[in-house]
MIKE-613460 format. One record per residue (C-alpha): residue in one letter; x, z, y. Coordinates in pm, whole numbers, padded with zeros to 5 digits, always signed. Each point is the difference from the previous one (the first is absolute). Last residue first. Layout:
% residues N
AXZY...
END
This chain:
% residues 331
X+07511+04175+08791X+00094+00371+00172X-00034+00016+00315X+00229+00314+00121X+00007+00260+00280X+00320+00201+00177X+00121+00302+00151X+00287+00195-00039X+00237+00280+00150X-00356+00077+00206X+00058+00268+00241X+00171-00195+00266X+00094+00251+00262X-00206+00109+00309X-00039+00347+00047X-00288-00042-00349X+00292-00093-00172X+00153+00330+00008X-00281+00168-00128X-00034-00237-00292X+00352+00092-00098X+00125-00374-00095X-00056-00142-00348X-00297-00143-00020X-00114-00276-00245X-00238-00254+00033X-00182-00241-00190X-00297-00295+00009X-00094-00215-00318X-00201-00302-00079X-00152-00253-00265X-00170+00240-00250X+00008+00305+00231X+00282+00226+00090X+00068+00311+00254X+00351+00142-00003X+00116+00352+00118X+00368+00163+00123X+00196+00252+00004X+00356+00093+00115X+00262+00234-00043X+00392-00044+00119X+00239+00314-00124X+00305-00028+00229X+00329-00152+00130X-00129-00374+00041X+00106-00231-00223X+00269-00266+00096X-00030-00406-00053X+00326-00197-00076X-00117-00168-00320X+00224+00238-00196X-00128+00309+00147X+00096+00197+00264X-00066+00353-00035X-00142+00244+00207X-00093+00313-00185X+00290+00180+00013X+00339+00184-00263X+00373-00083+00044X+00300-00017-00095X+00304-00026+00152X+00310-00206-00021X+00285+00103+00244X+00322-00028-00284X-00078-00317-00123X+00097-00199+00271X-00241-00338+00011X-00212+00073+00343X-00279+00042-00224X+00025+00214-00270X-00389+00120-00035X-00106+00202-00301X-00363-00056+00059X-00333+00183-00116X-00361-00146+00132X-00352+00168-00028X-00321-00233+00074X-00336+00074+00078X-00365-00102-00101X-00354+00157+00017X-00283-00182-00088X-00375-00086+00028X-00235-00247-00157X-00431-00045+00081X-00162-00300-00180X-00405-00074+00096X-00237-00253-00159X-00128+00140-00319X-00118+00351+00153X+00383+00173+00006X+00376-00125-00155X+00229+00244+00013X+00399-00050+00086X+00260+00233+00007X+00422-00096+00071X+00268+00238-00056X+00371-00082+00116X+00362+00075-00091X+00246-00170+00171X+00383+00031-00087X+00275-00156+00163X+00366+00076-00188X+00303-00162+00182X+00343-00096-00011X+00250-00019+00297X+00264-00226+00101X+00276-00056+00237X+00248-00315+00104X+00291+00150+00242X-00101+00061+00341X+00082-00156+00389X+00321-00182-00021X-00121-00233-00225X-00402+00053-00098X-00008+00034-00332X-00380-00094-00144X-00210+00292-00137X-00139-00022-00379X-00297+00141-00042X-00110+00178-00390X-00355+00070-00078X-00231+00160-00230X-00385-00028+00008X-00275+00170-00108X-00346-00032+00048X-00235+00255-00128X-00369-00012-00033X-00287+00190-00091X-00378-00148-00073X-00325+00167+00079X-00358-00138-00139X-00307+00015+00033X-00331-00231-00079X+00031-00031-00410X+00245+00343-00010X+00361-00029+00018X+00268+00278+00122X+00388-00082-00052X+00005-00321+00053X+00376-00035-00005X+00202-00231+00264X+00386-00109-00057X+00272-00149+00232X+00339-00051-00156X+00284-00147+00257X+00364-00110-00009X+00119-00080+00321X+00301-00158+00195X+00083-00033+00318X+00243-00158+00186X+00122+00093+00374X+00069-00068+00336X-00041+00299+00221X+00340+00014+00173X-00034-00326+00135X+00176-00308-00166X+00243-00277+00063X+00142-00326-00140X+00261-00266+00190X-00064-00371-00157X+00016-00102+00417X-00259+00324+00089X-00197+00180-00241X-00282+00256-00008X-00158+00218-00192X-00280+00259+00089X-00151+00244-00271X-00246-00054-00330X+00085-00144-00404X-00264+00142-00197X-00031+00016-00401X-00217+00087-00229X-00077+00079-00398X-00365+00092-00120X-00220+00184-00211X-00363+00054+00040X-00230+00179-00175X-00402+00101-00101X-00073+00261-00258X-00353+00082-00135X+00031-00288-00219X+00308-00178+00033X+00016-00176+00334X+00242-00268+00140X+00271-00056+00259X+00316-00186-00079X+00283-00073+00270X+00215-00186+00264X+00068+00086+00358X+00167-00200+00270X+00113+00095+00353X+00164-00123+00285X-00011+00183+00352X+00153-00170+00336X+00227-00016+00239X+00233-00251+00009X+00237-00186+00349X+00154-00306-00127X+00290-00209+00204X+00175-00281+00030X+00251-00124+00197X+00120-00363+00000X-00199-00113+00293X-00311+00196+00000X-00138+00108-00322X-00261+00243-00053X-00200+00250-00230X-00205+00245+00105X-00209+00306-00195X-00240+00274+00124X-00241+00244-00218X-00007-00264-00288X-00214+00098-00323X+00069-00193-00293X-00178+00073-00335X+00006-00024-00341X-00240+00058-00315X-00006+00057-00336X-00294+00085-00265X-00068+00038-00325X-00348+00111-00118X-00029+00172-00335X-00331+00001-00240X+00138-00338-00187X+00256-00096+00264X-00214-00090+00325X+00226-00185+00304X+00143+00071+00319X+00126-00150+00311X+00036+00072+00366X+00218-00186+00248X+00041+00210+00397X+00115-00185+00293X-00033+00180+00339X+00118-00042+00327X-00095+00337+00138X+00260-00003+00311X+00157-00267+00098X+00223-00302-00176X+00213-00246+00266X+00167-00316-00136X+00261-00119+00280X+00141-00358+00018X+00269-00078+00305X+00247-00241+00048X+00012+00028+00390X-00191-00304+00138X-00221-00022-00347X-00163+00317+00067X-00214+00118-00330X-00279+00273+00004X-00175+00123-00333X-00269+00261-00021X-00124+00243-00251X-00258+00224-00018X-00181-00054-00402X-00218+00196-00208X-00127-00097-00322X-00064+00191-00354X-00047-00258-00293X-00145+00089-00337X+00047-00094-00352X-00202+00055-00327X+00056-00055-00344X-00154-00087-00330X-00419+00004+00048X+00037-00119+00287X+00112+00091+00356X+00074-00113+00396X+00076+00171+00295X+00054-00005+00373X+00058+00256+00313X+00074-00139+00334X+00109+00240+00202X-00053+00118+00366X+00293+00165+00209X+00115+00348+00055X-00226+00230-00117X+00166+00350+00005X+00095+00224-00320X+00333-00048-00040X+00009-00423+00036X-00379-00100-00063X-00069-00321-00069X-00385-00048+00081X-00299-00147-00154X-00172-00338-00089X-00088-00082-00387X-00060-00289-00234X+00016+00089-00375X-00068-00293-00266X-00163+00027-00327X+00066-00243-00309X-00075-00325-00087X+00137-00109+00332X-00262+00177+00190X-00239+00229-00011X-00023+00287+00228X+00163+00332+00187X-00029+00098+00369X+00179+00242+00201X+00025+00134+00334X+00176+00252+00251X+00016+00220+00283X+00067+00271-00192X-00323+00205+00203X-00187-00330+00016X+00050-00029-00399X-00165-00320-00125X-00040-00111-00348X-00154-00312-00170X-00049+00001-00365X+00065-00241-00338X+00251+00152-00245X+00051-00172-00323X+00402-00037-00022X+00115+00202+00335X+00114+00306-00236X+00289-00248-00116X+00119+00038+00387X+00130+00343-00082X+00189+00118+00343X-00243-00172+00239X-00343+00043-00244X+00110+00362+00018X-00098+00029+00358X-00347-00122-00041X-00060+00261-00247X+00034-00016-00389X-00305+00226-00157
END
């Protein structure tokens, strides 16, 4: 069934939901109802920027039956002006966050795009006749078609990202040595490979080639490259137990291959072989198998889950050993 999170990236799914969800352990909430002819999505959560929370967000959507859009908001920016010396200065901090979602059904295919904007630090200023911009940020946009063909389920998409620190003084351009473009072709498929009417396991791999593009930096590098394989296979199980009860589990990793040219000469490439990619929405995987599992309690109008996924015995010293838990009301 679509999750909470998938109403974000395919905002068509919001067309006919009506629930309120809360997630004390995400520190979020949802709700989703009738309006407009269609269904709207009003949520509250958290930008993260590489795995922290960094400032609330806003999160809104709308569907039909034809399309759906939705709106991801955080903003930390301030402005400051000093008439005595000239002086305007537009400030952007950490987590600012714009993110536009849209998709729409295509017979038994959904296509979907989306864009987003995620400033780490930015400033722009004039004083006098100088001015000057100061960039850091992450830009990314992803188009593609998802869908399911019996047994099969897929999604294909194109990407690109545009991350690393710019700045400009007087018409005068500079970058960092990490500035880049990305680009990415991906294929993600999952297989139910064992069905029964209460059981069921399903197999997945998500695949995704990828070439960056590395800015010259004058006097510093020449403009370098690299292209990329990611693979990520993954099992899922779920079994459904007296009427009311749902218990899933997984495993998941990913593998990654590069031919990296990065400094620009051809002659010190190297390849190499890990398991902590960066993707092309900026996030990294962690080197190493992750496992979780997890239950879900339903009746006719409500629903609790959780899932685990940190060694149990650790936890008990004191960590978090819930990855998830939430409840819905279902109306």
């Amino acid at each position: 069934a679509t999750s909470v999170a998938t109403l974000l990236f395919l905002p068509s799914e919001i067309h006919g939901k009506k629930f309120f969800y809360i997630s004390p352990t995400d520190r979020l909430g949802y709700t989703a109802f009738e309006a407009f002819g269609g269904s709207a999505l009003f949520g509250l959560a958290n930008t993260e920027v590489e795995g922290t929370d960094v400032l609330p967000a806003f999160r809104l959507g709308y569907a039909n039956s034809g399309f759906g859009v939705a709106l991801d908001l955080s903003l930390s920016r301030d402005w400051s002006s000093n008439k005595s010396i000239n002086s305007d200065t537009r400030t952007t901090y950490l987590g600012d966050n714009i993110g536009l979602s849209f998709s729409m059904p295509l017979g038994s295919d959904t296509f979907y795009a989306r864009a987003r904007w995620l400033s780490y630090y930015s400033q722009a200023s004039e004083t006098g006749n100088t001015e000057f911009s100061d960039d850091y940020s992450v830009k990314n946009a992803v188009a593609g078609l998802t869908g399911t063909s019996g047994s099969l389920t897929y999604d294909a998409y194109f990407g690109a990202i545009r991350e690393g620190h710019t700045y400009e003084v007087d018409g005068n351009k500079a970058v960092d040595e990490d500035t880049y473009l990305g680009l990415a072709l991906g294929f993600d498929l999952g297989y139910a490979a064992l069905q029964s009417s209460n059981a069921r396991v399903l197999v997945g791999l998500n695949n995704q080639i990828g070439m960056l593009f590395y800015d010259e930096v004058k006097k510093i590098k020449k403009a370098g490259n690299n292209i990329g394989v990611l693979i990520s296979p993954n099992i899922l199980g779920e079994v459904v137990f007296r009427d009311n009860w749902l218990a899933f589990a997984g495993a998941t990793h990913s593998l990654f291959f590069a031919i990296i040219n990065q400094d620009g000469d051809n002659n010190t490439s190297y390849t190499m072989l890990t398991q902590d990619p960066r993707r092309i929405d900026g996030s990294a995987t962690d080197p190493r198998t992750d496992a979780f599992v997890g239950v879900r309690y339903e009746k006719t109008n409500w629903a609790l889950e959780a899932q685990v996924s940190a060694n149990p015995f650790t936890a008990l010293g004191g960590q978090n050993i819930f990855a998830n838990f939430g409840g819905f009301i279902y109306f």
